[in-house]
NUDREN-42613 format. One record per residue (C-alpha): residue in three letters; residue number from 1; x, y, z. Coordinates in Angstrom, 3 decimals, padded with zeros to 6 digits. Layout:
<sites>
+---------+-----+----------+----------+----------+
! residuo ! num !        X !        Y !        Z !
+---------+-----+----------+----------+----------+
!     Ala ! NUM !        X !        Y !        Z !
...
+---------+-----+----------+----------+----------+
</sites>
This chain:
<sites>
+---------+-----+----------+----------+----------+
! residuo ! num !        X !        Y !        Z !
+---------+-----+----------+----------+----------+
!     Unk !   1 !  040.350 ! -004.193 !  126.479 !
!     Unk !   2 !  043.052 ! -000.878 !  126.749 !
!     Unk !   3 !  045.849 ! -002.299 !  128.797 !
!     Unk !   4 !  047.035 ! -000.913 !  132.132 !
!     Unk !   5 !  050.337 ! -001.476 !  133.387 !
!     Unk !   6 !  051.425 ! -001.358 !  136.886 !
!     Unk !   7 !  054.868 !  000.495 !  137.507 !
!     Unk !   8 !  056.814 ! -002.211 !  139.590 !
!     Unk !   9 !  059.196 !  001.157 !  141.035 !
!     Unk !  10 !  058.119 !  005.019 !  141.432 !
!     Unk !  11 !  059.462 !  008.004 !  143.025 !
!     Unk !  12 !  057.670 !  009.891 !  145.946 !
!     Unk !  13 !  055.687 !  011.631 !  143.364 !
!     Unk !  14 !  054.572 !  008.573 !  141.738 !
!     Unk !  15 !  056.744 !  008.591 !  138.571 !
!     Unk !  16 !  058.810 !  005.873 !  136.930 !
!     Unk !  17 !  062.202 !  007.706 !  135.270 !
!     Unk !  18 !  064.530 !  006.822 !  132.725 !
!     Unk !  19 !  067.827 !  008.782 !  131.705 !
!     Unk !  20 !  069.331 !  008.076 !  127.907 !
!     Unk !  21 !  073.348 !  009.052 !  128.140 !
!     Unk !  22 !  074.310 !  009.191 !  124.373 !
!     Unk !  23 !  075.906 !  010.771 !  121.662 !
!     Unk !  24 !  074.310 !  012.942 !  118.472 !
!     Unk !  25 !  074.193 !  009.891 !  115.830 !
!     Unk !  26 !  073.013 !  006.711 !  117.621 !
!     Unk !  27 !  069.477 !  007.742 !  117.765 !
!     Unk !  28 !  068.543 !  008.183 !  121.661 !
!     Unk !  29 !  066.238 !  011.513 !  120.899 !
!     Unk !  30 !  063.932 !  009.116 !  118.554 !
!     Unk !  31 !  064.079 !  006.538 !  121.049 !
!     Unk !  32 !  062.870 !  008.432 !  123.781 !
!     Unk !  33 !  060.031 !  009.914 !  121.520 !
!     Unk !  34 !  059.053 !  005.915 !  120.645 !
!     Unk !  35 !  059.067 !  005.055 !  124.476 !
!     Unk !  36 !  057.126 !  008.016 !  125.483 !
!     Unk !  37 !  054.426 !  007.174 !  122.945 !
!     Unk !  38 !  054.923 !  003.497 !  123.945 !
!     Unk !  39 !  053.408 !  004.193 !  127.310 !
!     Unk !  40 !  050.449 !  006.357 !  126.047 !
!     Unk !  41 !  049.586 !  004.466 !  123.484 !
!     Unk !  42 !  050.290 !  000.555 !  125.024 !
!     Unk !  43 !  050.697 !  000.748 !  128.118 !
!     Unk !  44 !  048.047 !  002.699 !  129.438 !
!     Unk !  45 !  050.197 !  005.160 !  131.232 !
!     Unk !  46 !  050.441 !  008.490 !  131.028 !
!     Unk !  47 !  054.467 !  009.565 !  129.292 !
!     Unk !  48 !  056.207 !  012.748 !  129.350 !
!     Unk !  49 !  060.018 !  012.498 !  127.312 !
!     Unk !  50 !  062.106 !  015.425 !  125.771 !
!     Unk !  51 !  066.020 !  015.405 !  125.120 !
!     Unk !  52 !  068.952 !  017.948 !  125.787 !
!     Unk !  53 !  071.039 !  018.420 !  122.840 !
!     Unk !  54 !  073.142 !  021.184 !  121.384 !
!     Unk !  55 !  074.068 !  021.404 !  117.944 !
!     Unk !  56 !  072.667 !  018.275 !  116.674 !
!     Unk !  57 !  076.435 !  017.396 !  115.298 !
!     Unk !  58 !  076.866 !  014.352 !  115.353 !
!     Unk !  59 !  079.429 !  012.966 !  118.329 !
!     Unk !  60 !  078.172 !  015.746 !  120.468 !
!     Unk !  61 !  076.255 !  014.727 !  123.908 !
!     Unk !  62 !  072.756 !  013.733 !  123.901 !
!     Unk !  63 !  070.675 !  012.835 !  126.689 !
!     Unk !  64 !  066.779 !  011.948 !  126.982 !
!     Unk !  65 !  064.731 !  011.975 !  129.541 !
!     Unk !  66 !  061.036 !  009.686 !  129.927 !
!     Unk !  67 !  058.963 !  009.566 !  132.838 !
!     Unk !  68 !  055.882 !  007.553 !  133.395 !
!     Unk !  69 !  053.292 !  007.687 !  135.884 !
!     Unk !  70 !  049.699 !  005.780 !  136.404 !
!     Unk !  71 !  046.662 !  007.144 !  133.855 !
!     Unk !  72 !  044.987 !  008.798 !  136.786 !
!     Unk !  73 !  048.518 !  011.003 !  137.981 !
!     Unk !  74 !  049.493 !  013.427 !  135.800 !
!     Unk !  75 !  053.107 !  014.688 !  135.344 !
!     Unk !  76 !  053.371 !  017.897 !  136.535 !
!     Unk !  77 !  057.388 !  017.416 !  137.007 !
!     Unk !  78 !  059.043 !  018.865 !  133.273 !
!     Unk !  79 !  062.675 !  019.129 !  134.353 !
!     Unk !  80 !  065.659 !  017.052 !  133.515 !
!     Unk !  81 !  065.797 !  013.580 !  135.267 !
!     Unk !  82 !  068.612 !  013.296 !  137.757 !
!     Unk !  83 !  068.005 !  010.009 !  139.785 !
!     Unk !  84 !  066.750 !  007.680 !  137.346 !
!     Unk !  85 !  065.002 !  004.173 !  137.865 !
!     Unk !  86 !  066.339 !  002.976 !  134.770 !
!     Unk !  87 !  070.041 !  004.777 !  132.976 !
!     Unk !  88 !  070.615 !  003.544 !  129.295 !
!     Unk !  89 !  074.271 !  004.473 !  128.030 !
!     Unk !  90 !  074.234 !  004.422 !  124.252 !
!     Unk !  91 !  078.258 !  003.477 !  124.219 !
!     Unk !  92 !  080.672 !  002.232 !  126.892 !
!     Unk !  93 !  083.078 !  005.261 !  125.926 !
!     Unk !  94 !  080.940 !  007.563 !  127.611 !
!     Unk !  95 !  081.740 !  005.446 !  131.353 !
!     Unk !  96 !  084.845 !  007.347 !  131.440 !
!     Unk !  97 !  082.879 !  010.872 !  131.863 !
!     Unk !  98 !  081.938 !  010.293 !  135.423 !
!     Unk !  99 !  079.029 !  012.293 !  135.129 !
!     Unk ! 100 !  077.000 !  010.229 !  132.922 !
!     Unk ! 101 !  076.467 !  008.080 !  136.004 !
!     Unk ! 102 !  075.263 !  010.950 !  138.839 !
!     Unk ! 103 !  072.061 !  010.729 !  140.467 !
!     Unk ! 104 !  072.356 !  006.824 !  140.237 !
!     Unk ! 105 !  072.240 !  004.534 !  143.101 !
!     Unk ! 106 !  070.701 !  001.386 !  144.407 !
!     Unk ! 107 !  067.096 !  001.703 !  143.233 !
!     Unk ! 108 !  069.308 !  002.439 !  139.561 !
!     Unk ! 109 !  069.114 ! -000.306 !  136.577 !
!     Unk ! 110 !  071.557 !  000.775 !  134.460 !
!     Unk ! 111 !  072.022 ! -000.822 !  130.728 !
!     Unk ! 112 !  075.262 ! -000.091 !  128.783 !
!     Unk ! 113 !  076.005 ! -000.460 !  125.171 !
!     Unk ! 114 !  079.119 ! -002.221 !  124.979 !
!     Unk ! 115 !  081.485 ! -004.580 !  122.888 !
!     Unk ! 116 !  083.080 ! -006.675 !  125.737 !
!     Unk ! 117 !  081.179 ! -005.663 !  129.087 !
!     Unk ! 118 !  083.918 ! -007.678 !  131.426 !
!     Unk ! 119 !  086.231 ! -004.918 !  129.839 !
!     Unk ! 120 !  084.291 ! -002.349 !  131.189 !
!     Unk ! 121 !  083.280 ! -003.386 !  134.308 !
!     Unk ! 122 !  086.361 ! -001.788 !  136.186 !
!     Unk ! 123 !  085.076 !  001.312 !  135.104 !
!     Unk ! 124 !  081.387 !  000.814 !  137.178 !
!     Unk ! 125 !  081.470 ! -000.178 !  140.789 !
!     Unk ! 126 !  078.600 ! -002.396 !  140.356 !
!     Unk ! 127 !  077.056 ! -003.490 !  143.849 !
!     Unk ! 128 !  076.522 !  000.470 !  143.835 !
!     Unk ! 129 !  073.244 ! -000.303 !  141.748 !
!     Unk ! 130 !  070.405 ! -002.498 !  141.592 !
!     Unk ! 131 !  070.936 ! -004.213 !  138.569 !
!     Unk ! 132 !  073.749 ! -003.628 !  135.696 !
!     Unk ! 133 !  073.063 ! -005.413 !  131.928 !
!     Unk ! 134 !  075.383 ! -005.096 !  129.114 !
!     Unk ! 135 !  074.486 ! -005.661 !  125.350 !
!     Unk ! 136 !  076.240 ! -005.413 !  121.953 !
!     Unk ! 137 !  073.943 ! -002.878 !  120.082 !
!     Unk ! 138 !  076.272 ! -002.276 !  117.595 !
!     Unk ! 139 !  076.986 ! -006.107 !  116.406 !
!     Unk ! 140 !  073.268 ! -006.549 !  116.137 !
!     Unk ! 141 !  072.663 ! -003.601 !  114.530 !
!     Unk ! 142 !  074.955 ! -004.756 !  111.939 !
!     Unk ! 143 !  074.087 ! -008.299 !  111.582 !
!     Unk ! 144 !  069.799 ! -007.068 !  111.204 !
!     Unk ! 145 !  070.883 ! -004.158 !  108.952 !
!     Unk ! 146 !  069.079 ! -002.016 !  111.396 !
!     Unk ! 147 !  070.003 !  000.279 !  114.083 !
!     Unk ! 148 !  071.450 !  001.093 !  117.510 !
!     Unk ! 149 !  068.746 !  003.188 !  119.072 !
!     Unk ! 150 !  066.132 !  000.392 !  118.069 !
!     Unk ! 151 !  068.467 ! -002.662 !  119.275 !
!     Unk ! 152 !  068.608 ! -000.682 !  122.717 !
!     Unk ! 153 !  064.618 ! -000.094 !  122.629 !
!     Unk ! 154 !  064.247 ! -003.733 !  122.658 !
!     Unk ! 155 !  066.787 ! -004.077 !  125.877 !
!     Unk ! 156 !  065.008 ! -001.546 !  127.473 !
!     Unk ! 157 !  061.932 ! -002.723 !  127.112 !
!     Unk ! 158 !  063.420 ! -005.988 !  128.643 !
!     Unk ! 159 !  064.660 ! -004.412 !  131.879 !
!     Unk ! 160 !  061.571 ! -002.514 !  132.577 !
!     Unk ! 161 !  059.984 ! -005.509 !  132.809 !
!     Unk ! 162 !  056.699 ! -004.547 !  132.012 !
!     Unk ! 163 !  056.411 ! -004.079 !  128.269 !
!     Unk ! 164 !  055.931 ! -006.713 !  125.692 !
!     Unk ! 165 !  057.605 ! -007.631 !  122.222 !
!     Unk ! 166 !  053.940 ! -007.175 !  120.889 !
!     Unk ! 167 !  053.497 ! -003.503 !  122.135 !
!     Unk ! 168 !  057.672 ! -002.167 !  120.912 !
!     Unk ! 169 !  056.330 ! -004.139 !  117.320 !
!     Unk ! 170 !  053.380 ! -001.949 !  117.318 !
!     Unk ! 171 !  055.040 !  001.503 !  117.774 !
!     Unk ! 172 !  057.624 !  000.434 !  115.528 !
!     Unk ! 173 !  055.192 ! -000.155 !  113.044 !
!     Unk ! 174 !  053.625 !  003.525 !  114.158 !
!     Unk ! 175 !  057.122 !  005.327 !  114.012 !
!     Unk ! 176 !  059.271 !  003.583 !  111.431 !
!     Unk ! 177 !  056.721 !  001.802 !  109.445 !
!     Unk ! 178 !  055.247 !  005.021 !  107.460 !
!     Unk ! 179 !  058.524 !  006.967 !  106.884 !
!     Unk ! 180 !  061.152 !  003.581 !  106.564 !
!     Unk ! 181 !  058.668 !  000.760 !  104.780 !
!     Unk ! 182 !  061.510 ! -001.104 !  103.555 !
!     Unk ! 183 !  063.620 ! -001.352 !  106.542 !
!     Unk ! 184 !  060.386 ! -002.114 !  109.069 !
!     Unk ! 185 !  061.545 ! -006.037 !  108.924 !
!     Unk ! 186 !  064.736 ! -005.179 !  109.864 !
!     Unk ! 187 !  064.163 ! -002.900 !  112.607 !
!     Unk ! 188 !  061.745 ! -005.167 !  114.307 !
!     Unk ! 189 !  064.416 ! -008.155 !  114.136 !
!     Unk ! 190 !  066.638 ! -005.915 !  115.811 !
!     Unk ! 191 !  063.742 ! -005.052 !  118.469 !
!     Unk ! 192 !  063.608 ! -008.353 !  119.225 !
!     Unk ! 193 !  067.258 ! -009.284 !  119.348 !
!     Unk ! 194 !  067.909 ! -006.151 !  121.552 !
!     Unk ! 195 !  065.048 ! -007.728 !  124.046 !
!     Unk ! 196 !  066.240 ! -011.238 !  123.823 !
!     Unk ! 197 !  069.881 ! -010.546 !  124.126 !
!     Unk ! 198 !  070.905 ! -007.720 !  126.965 !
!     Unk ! 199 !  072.434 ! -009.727 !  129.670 !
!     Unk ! 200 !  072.387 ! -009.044 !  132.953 !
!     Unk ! 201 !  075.971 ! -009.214 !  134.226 !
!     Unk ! 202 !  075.187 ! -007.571 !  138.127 !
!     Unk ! 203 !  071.875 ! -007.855 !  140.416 !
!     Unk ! 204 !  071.644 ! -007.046 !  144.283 !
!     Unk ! 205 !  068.902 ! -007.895 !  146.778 !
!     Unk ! 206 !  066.966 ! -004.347 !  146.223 !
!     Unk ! 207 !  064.894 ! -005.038 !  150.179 !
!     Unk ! 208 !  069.029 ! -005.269 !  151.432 !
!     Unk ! 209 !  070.368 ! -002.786 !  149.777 !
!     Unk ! 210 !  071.445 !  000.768 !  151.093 !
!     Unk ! 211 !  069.114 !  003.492 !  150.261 !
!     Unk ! 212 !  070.324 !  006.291 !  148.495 !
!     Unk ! 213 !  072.536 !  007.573 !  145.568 !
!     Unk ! 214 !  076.231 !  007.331 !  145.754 !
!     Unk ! 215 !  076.848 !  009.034 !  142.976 !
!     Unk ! 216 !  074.776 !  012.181 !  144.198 !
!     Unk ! 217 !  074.174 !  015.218 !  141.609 !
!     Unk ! 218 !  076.655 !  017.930 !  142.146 !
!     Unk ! 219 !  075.625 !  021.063 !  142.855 !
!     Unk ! 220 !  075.047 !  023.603 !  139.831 !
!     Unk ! 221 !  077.577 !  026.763 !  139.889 !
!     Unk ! 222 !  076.324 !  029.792 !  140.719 !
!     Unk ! 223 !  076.740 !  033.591 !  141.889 !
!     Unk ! 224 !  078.242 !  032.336 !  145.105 !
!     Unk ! 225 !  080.105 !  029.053 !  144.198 !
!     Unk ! 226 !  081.683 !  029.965 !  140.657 !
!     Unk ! 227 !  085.506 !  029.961 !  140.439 !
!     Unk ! 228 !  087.067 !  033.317 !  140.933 !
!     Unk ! 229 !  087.249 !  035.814 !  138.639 !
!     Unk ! 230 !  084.388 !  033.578 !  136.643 !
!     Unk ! 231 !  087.421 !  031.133 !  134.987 !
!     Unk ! 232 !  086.065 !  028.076 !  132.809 !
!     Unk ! 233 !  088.164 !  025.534 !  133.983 !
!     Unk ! 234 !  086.650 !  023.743 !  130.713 !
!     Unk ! 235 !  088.882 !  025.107 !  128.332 !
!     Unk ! 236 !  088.456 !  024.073 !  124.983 !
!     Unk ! 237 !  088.208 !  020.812 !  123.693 !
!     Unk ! 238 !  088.014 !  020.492 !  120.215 !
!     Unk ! 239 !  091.398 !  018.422 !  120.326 !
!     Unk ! 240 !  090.108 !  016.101 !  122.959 !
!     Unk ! 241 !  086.558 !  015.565 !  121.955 !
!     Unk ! 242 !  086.334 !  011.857 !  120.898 !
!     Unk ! 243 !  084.335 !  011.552 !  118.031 !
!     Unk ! 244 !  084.714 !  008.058 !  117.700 !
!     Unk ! 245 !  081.461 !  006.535 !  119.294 !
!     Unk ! 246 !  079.514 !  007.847 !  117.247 !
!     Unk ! 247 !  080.298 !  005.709 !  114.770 !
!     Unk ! 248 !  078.288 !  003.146 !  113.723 !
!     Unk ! 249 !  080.043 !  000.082 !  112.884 !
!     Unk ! 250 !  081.742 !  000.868 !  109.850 !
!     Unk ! 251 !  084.637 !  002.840 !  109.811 !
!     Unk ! 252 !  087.282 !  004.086 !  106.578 !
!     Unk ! 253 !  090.792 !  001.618 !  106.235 !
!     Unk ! 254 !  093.456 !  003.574 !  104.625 !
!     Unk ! 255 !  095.951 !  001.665 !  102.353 !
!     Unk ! 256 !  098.818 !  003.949 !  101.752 !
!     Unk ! 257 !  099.921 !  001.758 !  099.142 !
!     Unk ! 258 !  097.528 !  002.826 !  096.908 !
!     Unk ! 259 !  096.973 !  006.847 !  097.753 !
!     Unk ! 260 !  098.294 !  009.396 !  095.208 !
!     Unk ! 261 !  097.817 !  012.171 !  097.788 !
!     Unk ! 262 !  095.747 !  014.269 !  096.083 !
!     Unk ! 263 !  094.258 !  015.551 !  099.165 !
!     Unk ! 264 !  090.436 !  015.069 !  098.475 !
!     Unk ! 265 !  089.984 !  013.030 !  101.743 !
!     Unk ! 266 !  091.198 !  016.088 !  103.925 !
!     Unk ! 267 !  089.136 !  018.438 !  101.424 !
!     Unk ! 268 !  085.284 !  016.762 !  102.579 !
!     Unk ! 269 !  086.862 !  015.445 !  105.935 !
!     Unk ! 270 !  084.084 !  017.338 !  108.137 !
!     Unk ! 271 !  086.492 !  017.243 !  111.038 !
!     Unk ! 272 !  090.253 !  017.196 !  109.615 !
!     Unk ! 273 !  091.389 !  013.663 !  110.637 !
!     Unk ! 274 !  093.711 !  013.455 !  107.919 !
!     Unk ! 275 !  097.456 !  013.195 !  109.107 !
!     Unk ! 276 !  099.789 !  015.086 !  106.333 !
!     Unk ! 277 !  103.782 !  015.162 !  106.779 !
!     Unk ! 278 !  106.566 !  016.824 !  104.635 !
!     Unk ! 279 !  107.442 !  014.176 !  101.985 !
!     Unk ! 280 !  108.648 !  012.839 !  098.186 !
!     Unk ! 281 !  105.880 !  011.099 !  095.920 !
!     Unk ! 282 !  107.142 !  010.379 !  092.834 !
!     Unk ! 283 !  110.601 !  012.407 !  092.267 !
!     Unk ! 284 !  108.537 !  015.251 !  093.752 !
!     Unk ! 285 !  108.570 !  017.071 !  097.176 !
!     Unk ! 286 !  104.711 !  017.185 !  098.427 !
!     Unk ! 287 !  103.012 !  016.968 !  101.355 !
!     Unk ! 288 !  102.527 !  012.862 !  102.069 !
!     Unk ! 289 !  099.012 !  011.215 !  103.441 !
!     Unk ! 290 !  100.266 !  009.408 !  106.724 !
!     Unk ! 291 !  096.457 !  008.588 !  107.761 !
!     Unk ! 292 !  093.495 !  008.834 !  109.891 !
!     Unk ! 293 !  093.535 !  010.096 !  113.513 !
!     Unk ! 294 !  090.540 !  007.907 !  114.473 !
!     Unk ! 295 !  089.805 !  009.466 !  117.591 !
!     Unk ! 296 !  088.571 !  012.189 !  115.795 !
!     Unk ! 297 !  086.453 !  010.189 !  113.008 !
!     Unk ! 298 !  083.105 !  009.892 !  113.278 !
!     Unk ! 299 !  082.502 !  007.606 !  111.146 !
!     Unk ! 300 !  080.790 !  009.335 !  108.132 !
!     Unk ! 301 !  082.648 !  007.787 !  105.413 !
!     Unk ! 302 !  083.053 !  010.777 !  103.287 !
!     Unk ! 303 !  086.243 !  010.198 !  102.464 !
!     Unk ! 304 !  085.827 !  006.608 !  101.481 !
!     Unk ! 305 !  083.432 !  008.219 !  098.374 !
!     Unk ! 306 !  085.365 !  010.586 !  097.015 !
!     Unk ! 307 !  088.497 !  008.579 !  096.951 !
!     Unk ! 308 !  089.201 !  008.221 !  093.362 !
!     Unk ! 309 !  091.772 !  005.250 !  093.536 !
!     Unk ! 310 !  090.336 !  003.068 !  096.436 !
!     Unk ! 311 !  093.316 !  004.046 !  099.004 !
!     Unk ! 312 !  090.369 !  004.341 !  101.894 !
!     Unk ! 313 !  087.680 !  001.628 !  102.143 !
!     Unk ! 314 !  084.773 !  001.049 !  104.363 !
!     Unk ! 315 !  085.300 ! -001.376 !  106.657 !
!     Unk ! 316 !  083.343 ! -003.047 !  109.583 !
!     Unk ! 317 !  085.324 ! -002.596 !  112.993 !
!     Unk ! 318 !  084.089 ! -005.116 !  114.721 !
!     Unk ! 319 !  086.891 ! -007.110 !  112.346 !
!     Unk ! 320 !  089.414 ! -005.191 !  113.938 !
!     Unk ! 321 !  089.577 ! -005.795 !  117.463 !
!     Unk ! 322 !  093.477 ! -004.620 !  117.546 !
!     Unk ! 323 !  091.877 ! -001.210 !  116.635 !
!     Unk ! 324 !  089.192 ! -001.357 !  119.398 !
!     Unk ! 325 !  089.968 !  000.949 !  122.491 !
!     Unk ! 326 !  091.294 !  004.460 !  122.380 !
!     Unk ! 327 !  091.222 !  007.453 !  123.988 !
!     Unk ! 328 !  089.868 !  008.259 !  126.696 !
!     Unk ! 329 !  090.341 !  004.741 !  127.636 !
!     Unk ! 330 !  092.295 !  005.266 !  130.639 !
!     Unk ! 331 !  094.868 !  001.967 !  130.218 !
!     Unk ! 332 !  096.205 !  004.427 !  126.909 !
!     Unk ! 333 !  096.354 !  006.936 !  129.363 !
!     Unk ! 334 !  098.709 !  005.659 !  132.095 !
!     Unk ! 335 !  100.249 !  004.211 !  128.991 !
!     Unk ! 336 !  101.141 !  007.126 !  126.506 !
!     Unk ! 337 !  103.596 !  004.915 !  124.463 !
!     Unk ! 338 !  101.173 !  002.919 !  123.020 !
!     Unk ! 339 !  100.296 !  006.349 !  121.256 !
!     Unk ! 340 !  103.629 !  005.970 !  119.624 !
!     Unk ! 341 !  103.184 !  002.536 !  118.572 !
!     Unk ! 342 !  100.304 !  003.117 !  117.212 !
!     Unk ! 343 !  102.031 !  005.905 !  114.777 !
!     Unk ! 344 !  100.209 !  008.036 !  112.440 !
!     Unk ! 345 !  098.068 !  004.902 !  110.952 !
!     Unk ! 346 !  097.232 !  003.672 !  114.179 !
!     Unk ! 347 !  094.191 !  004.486 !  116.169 !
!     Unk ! 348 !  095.818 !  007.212 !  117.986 !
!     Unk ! 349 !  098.299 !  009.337 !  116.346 !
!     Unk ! 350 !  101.609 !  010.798 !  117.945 !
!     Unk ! 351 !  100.054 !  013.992 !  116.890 !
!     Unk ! 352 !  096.878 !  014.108 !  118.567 !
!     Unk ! 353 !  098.470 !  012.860 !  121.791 !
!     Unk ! 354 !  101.509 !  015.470 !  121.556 !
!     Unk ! 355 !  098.969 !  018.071 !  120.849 !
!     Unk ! 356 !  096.579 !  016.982 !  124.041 !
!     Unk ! 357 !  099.569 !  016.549 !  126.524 !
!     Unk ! 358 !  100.551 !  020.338 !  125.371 !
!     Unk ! 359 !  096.795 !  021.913 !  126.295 !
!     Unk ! 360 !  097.183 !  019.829 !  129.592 !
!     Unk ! 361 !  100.365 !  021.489 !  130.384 !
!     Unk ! 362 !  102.520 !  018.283 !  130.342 !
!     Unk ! 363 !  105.783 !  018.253 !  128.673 !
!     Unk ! 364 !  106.151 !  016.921 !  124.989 !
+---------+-----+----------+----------+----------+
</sites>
């Protein structure tokens, strides 16, 4: 017998929604594919879901959007989701863009991907929303050898409340089975980890609560509301575009002791992390490896292979919890000296925060 689920929430047009906030390299455009088929397929609904993406790079902003509705409505509605039943945030670094969380209010579940969720619940005012969950994607991912964007389909399946372990199996087994066959197992462990893990950390009395958004959408620019003399107050950010969530557990450990500075690292670096100063090596006057800037490292690992003497090494950063938070965590901001603690081999270099302050304006 085909099963047919009943949406527990819809919108006045009969539609259940769900936003993905992520990042180009966790996976949230193949995860919103598997959910949309998910409900065609399993649930008896009927699924639209596309994503918004630009480049495909990976650390750039993703988002996806999937909207259900009963088998006998049909989705008529093909725009971008704004107030969302259900928003899934792919990594707590993206709480500190305050846009991620527009359109959301108290008829919002909202799941974030996060190491230590009581760390980053000063950044979410959480009796705004219905419900708030936190999970460790990453340290599962890890531990099941699989990855985020299926540990997160298994807590989102959770939430929703109406899909079963049996049916996110079976689409695995549709989506991942034929092209990955040798990492199915591992996927599926991670499916049900994800499900059995997100924890629920916030959860209001929805028949109390206000109506509403809080966080309302902000009205588009346009001919009549666009700065004068059409200035992009968005001026470029290739200095302070943080790279490093999309990372995906493993990150490269340099050990200066052992580096010959021969400059291959900063040759296949994809996105010039490499720190060099004026130095001696050896009698002779060169230009001397000081580092990573990690805010800028996405994680790729490039460097570790082409290393010929082992002076960077992969390295799982969960085991460095010193190494943890960094910009734009806004404690480093208020805080700019732990930038110069932190020194070239630290997470945030004196450079990179000399060189933001300067595009701000601020002094130096």
């Amino acid at each position: 017998m085909e099963k047919k689920v009943v949406l527990p929430i819809t919108d006045e047009n009969g539609y259940y929604q769900i936003r993905l906030e992520s990042i180009g390299g966790l996976g949230a455009n193949l995860c919103g594919k598997m959910l949309g088929e998910l409900g065609i397929k399993y649930l008896g609904l009927n699924s639209a879901s596309f994503s918004s993406y630009g480049s495909e790079k990976t650390g750039t902003p993703v988002k996806g959007f999937i909207r259900y509705s009963s088998a006998d409505l049909d989705i008529k509605l093909h725009s971008p989701i704004k107030t969302p039943h259900l928003l899934v945030i792919f990594h707590d670094a993206l709480l500190s863009d305050t846009s991620v969380l527009k359109g959301c209010g108290s008829d919002t579940d909202i799941i974030v991907n996060t190491v230590n969720g009581k760390d980053r619940q000063e950044l979410l005012e959480l009796e705004d929303y219905h419900c708030v969950y936190f999970l460790d994607a990453q340290k599962i991912a890890i531990e099941t050898k699989s990855r985020i964007n299926v540990v997160m389909l298994g807590a989102i399946a959770k939430v929703m409340g109406f899909v079963e372990l049996e049916d996110l199996n079976a689409i695995c087994k549709d989506t991942l089975g034929r092209k990955y066959p040798a990492s199915l197992s591992q996927n599926m462990e991670g499916i049900r980890r994800g499900y059995e893990e997100v924890d629920i950390a916030f959860e209001s009395d929805r028949s109390k609560s206000p109506k509403g958004n809080k966080n309302e959408e902000e009205s588009i620019w346009g001919y009549e509301t666009a700065p004068i003399g059409g200035i992009n107050p968005c001026f470029g950010n290739s200095v302070v575009n943080d790279l490093s969530p999309s990372r995906q557990g493993y990150f490269p450990i340099f050990i200066p002791e052992k580096c010959i500075n021969c400059g291959l690292c900063d040759t296949t670096c994809p996105d010039m992390v490499f720190q060099f100063q004026k130095g001696e090596f050896k009698g002779r006057e060169m230009m001397l490896n000081k580092g990573l800037d990690y805010y800028h490292c996405k994680g790729c690992l490039r460097c570790v292979t082409v290393c010929p003497v082992q002076a960077l090494v992969r390295g799982v950063e969960a085991e460095h919890p010193h190494k943890k938070y960094f910009m734009p965590n806004q404690e480093l901001l208020r805080n700019p000296d732990n930038y110069e603690k932190a020194g070239y081999d630290g997470y945030i270099t004196s450079e990179a925060f000399l060189t933001e302050q300067r595009i701000k304006g601020g002094e130096v």
